[in-house]
PyMOL CGO cylinders between C-alpha atoms (Angstrom):
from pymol import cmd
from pymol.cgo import CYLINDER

trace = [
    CYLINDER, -13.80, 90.69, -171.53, -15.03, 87.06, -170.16, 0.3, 1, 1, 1, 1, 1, 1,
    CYLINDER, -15.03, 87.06, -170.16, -18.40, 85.73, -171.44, 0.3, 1, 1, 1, 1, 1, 1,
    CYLINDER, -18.40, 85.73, -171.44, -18.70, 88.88, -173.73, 0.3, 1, 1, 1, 1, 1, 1,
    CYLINDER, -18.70, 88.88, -173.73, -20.38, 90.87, -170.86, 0.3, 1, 1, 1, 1, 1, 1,
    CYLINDER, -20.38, 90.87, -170.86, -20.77, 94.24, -171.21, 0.3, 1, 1, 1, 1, 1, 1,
    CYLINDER, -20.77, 94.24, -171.21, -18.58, 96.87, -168.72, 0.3, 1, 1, 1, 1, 1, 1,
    CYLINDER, -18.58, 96.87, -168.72, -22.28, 98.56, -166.99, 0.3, 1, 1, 1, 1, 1, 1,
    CYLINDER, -22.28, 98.56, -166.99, -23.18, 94.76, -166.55, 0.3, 1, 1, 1, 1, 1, 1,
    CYLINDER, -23.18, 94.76, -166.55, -19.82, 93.80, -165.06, 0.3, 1, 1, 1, 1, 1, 1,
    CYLINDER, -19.82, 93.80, -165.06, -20.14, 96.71, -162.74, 0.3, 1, 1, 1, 1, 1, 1,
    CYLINDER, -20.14, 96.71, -162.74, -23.62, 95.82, -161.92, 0.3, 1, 1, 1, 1, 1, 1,
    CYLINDER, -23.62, 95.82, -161.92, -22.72, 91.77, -161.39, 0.3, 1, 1, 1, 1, 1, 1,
    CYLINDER, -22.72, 91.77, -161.39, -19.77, 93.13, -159.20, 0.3, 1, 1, 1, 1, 1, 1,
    CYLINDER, -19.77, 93.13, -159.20, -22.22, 95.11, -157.25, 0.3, 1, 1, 1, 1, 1, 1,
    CYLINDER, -22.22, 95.11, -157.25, -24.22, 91.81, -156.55, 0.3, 1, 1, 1, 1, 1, 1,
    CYLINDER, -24.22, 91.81, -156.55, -21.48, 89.54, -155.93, 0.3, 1, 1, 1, 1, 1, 1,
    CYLINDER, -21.48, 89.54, -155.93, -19.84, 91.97, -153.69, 0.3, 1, 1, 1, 1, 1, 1,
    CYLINDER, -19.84, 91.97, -153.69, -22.79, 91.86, -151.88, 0.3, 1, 1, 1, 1, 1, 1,
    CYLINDER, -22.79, 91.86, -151.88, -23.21, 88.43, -151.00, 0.3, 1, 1, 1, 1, 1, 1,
    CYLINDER, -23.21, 88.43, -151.00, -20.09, 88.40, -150.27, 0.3, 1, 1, 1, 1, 1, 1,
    CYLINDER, -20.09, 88.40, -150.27, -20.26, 90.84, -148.05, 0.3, 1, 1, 1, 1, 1, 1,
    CYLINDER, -20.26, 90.84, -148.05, -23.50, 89.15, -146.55, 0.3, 1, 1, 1, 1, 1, 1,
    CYLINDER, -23.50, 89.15, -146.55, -21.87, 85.70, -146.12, 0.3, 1, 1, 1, 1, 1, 1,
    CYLINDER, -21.87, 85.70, -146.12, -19.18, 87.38, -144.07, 0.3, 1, 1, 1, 1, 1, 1,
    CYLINDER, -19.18, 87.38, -144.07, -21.94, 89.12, -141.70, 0.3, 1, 1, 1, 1, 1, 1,
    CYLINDER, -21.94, 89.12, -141.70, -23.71, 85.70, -141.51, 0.3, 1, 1, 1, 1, 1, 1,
    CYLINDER, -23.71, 85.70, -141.51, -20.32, 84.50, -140.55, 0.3, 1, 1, 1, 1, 1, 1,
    CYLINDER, -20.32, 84.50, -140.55, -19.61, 86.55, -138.36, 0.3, 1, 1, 1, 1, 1, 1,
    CYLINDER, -19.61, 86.55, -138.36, -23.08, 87.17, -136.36, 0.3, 1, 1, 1, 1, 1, 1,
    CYLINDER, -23.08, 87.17, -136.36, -22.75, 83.35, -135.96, 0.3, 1, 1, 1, 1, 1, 1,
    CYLINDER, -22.75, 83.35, -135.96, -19.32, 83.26, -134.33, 0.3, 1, 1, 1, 1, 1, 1,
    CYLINDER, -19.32, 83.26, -134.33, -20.36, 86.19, -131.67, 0.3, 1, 1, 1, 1, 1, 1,
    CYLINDER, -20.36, 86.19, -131.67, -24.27, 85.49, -130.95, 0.3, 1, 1, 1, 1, 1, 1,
    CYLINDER, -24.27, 85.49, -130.95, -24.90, 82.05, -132.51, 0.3, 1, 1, 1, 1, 1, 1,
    CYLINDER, -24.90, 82.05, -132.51, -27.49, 81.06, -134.68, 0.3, 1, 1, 1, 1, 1, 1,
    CYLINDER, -27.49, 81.06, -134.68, -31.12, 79.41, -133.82, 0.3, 1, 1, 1, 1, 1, 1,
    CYLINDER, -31.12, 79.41, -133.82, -30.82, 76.69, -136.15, 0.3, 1, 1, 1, 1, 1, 1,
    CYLINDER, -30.82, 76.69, -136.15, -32.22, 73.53, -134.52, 0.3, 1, 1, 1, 1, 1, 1,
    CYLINDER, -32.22, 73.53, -134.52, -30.32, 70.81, -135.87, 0.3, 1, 1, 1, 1, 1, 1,
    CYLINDER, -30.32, 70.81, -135.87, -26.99, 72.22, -136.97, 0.3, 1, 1, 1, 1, 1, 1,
    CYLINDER, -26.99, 72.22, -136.97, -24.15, 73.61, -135.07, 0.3, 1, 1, 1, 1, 1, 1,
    CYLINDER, -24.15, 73.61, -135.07, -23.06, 77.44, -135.23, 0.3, 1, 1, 1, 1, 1, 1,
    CYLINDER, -23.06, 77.44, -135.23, -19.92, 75.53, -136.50, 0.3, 1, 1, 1, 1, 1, 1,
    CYLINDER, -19.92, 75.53, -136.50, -21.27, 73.54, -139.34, 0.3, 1, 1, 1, 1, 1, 1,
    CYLINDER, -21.27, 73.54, -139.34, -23.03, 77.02, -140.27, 0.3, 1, 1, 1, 1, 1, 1,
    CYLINDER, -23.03, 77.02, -140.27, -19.92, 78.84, -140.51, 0.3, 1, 1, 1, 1, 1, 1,
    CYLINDER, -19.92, 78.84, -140.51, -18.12, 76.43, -142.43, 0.3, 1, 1, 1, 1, 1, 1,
    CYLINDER, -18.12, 76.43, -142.43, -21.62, 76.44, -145.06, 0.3, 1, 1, 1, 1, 1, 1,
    CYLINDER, -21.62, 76.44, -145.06, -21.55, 80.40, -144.74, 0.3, 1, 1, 1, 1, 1, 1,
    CYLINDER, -21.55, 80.40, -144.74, -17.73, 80.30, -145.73, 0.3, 1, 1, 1, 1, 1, 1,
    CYLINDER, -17.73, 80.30, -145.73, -18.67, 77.58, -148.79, 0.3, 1, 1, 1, 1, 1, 1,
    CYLINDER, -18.67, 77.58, -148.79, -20.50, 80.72, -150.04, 0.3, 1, 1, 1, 1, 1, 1,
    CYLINDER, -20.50, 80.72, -150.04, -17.71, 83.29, -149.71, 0.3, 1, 1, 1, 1, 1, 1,
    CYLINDER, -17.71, 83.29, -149.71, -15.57, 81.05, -151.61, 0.3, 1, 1, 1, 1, 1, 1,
    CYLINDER, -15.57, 81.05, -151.61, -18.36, 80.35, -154.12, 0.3, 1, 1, 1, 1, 1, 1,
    CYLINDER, -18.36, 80.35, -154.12, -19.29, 84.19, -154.75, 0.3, 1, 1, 1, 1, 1, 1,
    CYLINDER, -19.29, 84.19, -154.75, -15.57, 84.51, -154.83, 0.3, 1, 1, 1, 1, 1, 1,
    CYLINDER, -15.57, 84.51, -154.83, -15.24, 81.90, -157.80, 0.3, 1, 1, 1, 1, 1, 1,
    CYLINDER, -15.24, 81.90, -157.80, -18.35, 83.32, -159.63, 0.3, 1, 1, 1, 1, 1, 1,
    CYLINDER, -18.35, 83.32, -159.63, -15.28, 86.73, -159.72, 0.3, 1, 1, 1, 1, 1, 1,
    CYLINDER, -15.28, 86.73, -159.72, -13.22, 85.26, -160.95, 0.3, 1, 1, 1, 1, 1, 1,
    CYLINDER, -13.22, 85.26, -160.95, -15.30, 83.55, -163.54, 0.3, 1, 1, 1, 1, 1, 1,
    CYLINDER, -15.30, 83.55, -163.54, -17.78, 86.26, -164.60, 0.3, 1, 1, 1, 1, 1, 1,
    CYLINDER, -17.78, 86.26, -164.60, -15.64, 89.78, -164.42, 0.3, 1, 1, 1, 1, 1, 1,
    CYLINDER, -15.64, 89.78, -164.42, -12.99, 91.38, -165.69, 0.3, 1, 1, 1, 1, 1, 1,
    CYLINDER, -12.99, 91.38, -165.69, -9.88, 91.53, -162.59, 0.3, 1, 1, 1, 1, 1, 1,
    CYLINDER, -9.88, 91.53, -162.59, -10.25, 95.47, -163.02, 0.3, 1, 1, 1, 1, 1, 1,
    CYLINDER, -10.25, 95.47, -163.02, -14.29, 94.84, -162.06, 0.3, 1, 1, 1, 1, 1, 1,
    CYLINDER, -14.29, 94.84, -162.06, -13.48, 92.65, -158.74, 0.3, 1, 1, 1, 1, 1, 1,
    CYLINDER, -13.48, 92.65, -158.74, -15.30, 93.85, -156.03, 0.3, 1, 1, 1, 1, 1, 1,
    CYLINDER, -15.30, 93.85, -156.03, -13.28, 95.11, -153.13, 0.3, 1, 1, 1, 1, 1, 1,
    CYLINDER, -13.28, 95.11, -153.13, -15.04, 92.55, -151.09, 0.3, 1, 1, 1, 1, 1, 1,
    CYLINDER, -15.04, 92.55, -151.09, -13.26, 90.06, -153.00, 0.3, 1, 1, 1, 1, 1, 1,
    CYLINDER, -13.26, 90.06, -153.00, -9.73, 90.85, -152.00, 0.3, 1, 1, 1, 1, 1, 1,
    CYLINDER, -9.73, 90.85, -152.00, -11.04, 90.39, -148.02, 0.3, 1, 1, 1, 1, 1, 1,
    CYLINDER, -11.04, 90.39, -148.02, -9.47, 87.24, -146.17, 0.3, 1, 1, 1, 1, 1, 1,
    CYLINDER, -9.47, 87.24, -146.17, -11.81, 84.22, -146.61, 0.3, 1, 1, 1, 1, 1, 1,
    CYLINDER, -11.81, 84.22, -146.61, -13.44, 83.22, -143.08, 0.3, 1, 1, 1, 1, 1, 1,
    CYLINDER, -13.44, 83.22, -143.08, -11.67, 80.46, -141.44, 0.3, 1, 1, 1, 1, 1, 1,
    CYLINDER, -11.67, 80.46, -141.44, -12.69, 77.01, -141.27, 0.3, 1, 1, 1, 1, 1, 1,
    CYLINDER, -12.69, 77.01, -141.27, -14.16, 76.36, -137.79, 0.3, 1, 1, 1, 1, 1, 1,
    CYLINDER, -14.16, 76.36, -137.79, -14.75, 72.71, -135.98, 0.3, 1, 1, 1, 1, 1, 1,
    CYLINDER, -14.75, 72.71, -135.98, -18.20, 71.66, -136.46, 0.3, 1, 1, 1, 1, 1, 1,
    CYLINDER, -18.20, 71.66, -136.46, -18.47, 71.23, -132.90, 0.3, 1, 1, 1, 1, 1, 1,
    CYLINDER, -18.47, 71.23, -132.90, -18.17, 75.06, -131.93, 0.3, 1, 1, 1, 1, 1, 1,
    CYLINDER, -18.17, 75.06, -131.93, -21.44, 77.11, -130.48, 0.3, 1, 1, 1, 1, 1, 1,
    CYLINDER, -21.44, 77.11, -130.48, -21.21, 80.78, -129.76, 0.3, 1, 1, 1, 1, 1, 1,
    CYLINDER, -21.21, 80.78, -129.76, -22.13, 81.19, -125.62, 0.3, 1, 1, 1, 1, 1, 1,
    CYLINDER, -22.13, 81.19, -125.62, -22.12, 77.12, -124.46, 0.3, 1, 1, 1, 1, 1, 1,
    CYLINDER, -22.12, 77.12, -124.46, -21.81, 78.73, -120.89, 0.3, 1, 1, 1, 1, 1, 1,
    CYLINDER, -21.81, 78.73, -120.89, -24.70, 80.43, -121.64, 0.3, 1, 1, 1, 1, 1, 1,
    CYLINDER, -24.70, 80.43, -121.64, -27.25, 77.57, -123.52, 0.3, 1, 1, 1, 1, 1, 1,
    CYLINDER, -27.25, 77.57, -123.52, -26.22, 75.51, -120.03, 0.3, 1, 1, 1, 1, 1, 1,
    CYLINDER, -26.22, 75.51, -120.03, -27.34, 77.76, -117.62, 0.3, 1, 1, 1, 1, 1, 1,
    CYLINDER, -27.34, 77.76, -117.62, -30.43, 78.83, -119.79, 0.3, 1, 1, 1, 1, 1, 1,
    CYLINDER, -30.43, 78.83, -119.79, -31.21, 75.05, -120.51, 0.3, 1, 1, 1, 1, 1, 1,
    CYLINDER, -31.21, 75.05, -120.51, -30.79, 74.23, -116.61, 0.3, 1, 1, 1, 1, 1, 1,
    CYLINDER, -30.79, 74.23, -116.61, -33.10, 76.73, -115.30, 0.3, 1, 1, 1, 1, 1, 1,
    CYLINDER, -33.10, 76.73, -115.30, -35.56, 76.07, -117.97, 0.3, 1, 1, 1, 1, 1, 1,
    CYLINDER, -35.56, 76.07, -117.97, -35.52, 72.25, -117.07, 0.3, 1, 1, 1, 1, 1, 1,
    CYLINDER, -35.52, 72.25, -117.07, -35.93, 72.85, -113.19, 0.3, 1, 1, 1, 1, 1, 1,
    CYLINDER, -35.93, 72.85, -113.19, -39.14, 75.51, -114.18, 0.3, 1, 1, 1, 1, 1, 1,
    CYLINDER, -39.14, 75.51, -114.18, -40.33, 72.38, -116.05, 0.3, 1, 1, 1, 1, 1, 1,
    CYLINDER, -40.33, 72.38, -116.05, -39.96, 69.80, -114.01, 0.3, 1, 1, 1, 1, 1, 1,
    CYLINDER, -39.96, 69.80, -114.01, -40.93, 71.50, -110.69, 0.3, 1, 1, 1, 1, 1, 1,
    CYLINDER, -40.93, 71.50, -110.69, -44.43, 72.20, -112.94, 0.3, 1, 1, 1, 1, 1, 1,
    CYLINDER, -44.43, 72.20, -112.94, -47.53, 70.88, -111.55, 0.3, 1, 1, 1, 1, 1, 1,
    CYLINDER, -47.53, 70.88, -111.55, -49.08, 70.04, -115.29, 0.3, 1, 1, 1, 1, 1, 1,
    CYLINDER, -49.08, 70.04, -115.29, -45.73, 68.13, -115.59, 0.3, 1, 1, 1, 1, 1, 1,
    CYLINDER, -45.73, 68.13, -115.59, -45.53, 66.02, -113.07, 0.3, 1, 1, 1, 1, 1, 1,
    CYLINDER, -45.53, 66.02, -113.07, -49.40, 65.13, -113.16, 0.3, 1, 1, 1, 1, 1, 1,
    CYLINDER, -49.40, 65.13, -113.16, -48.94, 63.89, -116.84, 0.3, 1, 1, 1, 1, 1, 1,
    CYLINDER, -48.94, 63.89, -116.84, -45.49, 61.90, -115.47, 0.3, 1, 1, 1, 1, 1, 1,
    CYLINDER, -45.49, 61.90, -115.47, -47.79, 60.03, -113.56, 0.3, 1, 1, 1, 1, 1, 1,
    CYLINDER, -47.79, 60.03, -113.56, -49.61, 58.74, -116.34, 0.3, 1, 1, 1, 1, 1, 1,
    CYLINDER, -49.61, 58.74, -116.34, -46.81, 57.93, -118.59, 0.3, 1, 1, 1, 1, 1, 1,
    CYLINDER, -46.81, 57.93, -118.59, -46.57, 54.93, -119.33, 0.3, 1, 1, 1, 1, 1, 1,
    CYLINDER, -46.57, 54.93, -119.33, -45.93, 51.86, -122.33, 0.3, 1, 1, 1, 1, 1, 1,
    CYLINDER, -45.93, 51.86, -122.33, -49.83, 51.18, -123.09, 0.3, 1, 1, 1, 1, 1, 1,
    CYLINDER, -49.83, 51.18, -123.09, -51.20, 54.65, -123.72, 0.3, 1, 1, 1, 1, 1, 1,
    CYLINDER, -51.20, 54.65, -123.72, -53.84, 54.52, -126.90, 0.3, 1, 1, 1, 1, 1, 1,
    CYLINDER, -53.84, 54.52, -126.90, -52.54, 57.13, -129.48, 0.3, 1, 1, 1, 1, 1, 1,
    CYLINDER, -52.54, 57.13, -129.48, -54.74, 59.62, -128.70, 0.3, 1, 1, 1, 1, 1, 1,
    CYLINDER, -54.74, 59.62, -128.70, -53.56, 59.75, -124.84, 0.3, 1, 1, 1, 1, 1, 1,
    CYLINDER, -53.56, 59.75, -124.84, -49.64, 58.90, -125.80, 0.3, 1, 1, 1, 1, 1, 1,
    CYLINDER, -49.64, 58.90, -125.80, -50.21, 62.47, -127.54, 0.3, 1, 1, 1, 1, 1, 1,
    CYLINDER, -50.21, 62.47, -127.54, -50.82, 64.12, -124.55, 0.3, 1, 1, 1, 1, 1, 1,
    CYLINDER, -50.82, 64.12, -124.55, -47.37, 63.08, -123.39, 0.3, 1, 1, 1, 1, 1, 1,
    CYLINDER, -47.37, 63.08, -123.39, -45.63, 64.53, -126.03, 0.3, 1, 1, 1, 1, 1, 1,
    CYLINDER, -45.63, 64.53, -126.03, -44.32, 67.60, -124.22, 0.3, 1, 1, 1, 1, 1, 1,
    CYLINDER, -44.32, 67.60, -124.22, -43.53, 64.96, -120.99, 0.3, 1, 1, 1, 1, 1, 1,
    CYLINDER, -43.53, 64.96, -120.99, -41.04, 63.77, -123.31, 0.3, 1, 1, 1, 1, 1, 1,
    CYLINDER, -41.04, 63.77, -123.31, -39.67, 66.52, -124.79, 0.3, 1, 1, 1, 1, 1, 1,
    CYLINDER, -39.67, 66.52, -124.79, -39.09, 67.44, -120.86, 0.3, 1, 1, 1, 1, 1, 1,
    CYLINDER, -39.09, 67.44, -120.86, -37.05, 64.11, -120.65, 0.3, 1, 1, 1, 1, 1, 1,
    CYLINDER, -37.05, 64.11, -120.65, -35.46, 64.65, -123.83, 0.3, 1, 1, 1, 1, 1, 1,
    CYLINDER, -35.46, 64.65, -123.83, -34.27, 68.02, -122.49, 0.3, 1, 1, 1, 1, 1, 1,
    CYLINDER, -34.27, 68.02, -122.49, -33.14, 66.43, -119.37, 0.3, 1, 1, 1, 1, 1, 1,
    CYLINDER, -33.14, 66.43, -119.37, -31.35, 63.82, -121.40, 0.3, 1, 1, 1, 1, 1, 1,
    CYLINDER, -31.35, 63.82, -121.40, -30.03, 66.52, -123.51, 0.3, 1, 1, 1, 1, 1, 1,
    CYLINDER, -30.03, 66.52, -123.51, -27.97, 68.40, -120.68, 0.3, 1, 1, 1, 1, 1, 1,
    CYLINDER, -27.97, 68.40, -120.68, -26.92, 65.17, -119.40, 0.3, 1, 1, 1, 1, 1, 1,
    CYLINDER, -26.92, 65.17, -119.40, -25.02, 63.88, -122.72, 0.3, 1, 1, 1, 1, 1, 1,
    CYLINDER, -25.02, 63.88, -122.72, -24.07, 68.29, -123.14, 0.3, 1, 1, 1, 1, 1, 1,
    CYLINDER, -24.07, 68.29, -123.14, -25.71, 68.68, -126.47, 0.3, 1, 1, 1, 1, 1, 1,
    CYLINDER, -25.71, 68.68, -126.47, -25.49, 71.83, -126.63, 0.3, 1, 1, 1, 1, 1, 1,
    CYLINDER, -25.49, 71.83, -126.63, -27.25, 71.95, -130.22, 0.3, 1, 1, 1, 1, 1, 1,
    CYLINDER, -27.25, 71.95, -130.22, -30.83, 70.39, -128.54, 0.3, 1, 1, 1, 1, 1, 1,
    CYLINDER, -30.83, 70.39, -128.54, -30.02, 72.43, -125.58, 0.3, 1, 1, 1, 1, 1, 1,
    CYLINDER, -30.02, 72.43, -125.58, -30.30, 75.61, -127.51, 0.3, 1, 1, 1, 1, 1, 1,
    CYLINDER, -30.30, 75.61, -127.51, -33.71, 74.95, -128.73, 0.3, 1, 1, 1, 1, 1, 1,
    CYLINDER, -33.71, 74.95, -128.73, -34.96, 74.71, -124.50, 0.3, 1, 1, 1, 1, 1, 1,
    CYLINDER, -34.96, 74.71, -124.50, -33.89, 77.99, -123.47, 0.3, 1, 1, 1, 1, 1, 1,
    CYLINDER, -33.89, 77.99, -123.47, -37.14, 79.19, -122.76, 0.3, 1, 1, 1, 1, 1, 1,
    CYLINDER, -37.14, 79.19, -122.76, -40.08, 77.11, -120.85, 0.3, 1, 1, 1, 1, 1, 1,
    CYLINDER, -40.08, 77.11, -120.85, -42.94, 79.62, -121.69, 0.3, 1, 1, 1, 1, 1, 1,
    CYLINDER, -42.94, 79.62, -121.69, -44.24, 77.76, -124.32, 0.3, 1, 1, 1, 1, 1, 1,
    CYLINDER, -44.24, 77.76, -124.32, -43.67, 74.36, -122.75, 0.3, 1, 1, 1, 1, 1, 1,
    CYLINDER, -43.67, 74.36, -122.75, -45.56, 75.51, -119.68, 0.3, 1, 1, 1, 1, 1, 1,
    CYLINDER, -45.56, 75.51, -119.68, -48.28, 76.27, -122.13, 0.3, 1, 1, 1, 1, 1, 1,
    CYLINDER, -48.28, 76.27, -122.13, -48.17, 73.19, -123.89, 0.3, 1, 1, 1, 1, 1, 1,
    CYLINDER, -48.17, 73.19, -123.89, -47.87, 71.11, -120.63, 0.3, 1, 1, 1, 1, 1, 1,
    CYLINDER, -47.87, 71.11, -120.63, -51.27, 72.67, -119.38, 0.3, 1, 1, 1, 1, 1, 1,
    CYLINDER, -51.27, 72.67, -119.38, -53.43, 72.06, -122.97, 0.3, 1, 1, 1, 1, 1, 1,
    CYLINDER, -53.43, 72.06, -122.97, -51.74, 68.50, -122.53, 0.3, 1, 1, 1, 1, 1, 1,
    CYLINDER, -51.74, 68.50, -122.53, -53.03, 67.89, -119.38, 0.3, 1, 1, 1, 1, 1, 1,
    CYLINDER, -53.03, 67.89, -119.38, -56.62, 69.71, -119.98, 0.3, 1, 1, 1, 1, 1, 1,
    CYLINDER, -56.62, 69.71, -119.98, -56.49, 67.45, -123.06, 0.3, 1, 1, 1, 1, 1, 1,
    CYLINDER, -56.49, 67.45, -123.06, -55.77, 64.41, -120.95, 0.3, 1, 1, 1, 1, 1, 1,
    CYLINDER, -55.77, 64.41, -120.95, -58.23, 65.30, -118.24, 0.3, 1, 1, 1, 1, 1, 1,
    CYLINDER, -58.23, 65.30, -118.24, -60.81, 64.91, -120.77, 0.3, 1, 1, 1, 1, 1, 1,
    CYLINDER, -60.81, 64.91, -120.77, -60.19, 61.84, -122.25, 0.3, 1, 1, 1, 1, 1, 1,
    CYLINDER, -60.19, 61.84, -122.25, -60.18, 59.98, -118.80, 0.3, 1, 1, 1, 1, 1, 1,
    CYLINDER, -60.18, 59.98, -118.80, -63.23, 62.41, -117.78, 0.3, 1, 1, 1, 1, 1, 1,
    CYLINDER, -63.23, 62.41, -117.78, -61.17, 63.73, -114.96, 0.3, 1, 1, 1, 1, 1, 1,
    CYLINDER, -61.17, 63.73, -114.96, -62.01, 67.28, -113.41, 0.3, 1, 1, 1, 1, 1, 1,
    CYLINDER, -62.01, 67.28, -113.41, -59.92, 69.76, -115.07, 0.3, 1, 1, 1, 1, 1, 1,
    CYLINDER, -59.92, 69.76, -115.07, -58.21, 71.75, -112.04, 0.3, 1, 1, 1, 1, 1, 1,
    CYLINDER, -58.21, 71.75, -112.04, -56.47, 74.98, -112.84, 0.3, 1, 1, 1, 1, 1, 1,
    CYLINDER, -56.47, 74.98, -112.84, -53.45, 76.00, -111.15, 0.3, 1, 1, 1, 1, 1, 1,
    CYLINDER, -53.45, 76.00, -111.15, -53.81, 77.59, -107.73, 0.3, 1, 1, 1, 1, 1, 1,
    CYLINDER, -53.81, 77.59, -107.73, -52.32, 80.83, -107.14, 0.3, 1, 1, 1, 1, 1, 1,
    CYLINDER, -52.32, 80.83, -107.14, -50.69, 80.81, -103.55, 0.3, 1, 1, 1, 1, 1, 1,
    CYLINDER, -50.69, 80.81, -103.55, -51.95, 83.32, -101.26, 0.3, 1, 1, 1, 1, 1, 1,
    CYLINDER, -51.95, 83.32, -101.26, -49.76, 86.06, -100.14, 0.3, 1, 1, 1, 1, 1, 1,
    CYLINDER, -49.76, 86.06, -100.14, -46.51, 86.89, -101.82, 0.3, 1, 1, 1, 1, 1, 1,
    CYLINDER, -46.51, 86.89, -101.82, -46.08, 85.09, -105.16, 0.3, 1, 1, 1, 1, 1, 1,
    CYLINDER, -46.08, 85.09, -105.16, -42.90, 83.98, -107.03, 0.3, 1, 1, 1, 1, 1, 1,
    CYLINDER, -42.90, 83.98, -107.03, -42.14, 83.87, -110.46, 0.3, 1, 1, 1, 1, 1, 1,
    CYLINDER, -42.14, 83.87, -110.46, -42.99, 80.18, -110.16, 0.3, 1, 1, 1, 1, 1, 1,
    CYLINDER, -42.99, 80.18, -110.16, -46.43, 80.85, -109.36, 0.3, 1, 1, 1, 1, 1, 1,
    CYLINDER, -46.43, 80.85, -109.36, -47.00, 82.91, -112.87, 0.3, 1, 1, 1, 1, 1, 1,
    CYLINDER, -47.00, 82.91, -112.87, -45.56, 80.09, -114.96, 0.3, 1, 1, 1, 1, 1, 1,
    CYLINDER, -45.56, 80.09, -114.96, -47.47, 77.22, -113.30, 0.3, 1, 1, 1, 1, 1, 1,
    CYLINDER, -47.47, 77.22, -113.30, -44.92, 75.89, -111.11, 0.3, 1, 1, 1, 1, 1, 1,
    CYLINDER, -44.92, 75.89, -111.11, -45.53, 74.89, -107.49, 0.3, 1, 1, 1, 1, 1, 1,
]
cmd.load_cgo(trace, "trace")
């Protein structure tokens, strides 16, 4: 019997390491199909860390149980190694990413603060820019096809949001008017309820 463990605590361990196991293989998988949300790493890079695990639960087996206490889990294929380059959907992210940029760009919040960006801003003003960059950086993003930073602009909602605070924001330090949107009369457009023009 290894490290003197007792059989109702090998068949308890087994129970756990079958388990993660079994959960590292979901992860795996779910990855490979759907994709993750991570916002730095690839779906690739965490496959390969979700297979690490697989082959690490496997090794605590082996080290910590009896063979007749293996989990059936065990005896499953190990995931294979994937490039670290691979995302589930890229077709997908692109179109997502695209259609996101033109709603952001063609935004009226947007393209007001655009016009104010510039190299001398004080800090307090350069913040209001922040999500004028992250527009370029998205832009800059579909141009070089990284789909990784693409991912994380799928949806503008939040941008549109963040534009208009900006810009109220802005507006206030340079004792502007603030001017809300204006709603065109007579049949809208999906444009017209996320603050495009």
């Amino acid at each position: 019997m290894k490290n003197s463990m007792k059989m109702p605590d090998q068949k308890k361990r087994s129970k756990q390491l079958g388990k993660e196991i079994r959960d590292s293989r979901k992860r795996y998988e779910d990855l490979r199909v759907h994709g993750g949300s991570d916002p730095f790493w690839s779906d690739g890079v965490n496959m390969n860390l979700c297979r690490s695990h697989v082959i690490y639960f496997r090794r605590q087996v082996e080290t910590e149980l009896d063979p007749e206490n293996y989990p059936e889990e065990y005896f499953l294929e190990i995931p294979a190694e994937v490039s670290v380059h691979y995302m589930a959907d890229p077709d997908g992210i692109r179109s997502r990413s695209t259609a996101a940029l033109e709603v952001l760009k063609e935004n009226q919040d947007f393209q007001y603060l655009r016009s104010k960006l510039s190299g001398d801003l004080d800090k307090e003003t350069s913040q209001c820019m922040n999500p004028v960059r992250y527009v370029l950086g998205m832009e800059d993003a579909i141009r070089r096809d990284d789909l990784v930073v693409m991912r994380r602009c799928q949806d503008p909602e939040y941008y549109v949001k963040y534009l208009r605070e900006s810009r109220k924001k802005l507006d206030e330090i340079l004792g502007s008017p603030i001017l809300e949107p204006k709603l065109r009369e007579g049949q809208l457009t999906i444009w017209d309820f996320i603050g495009g023009q």
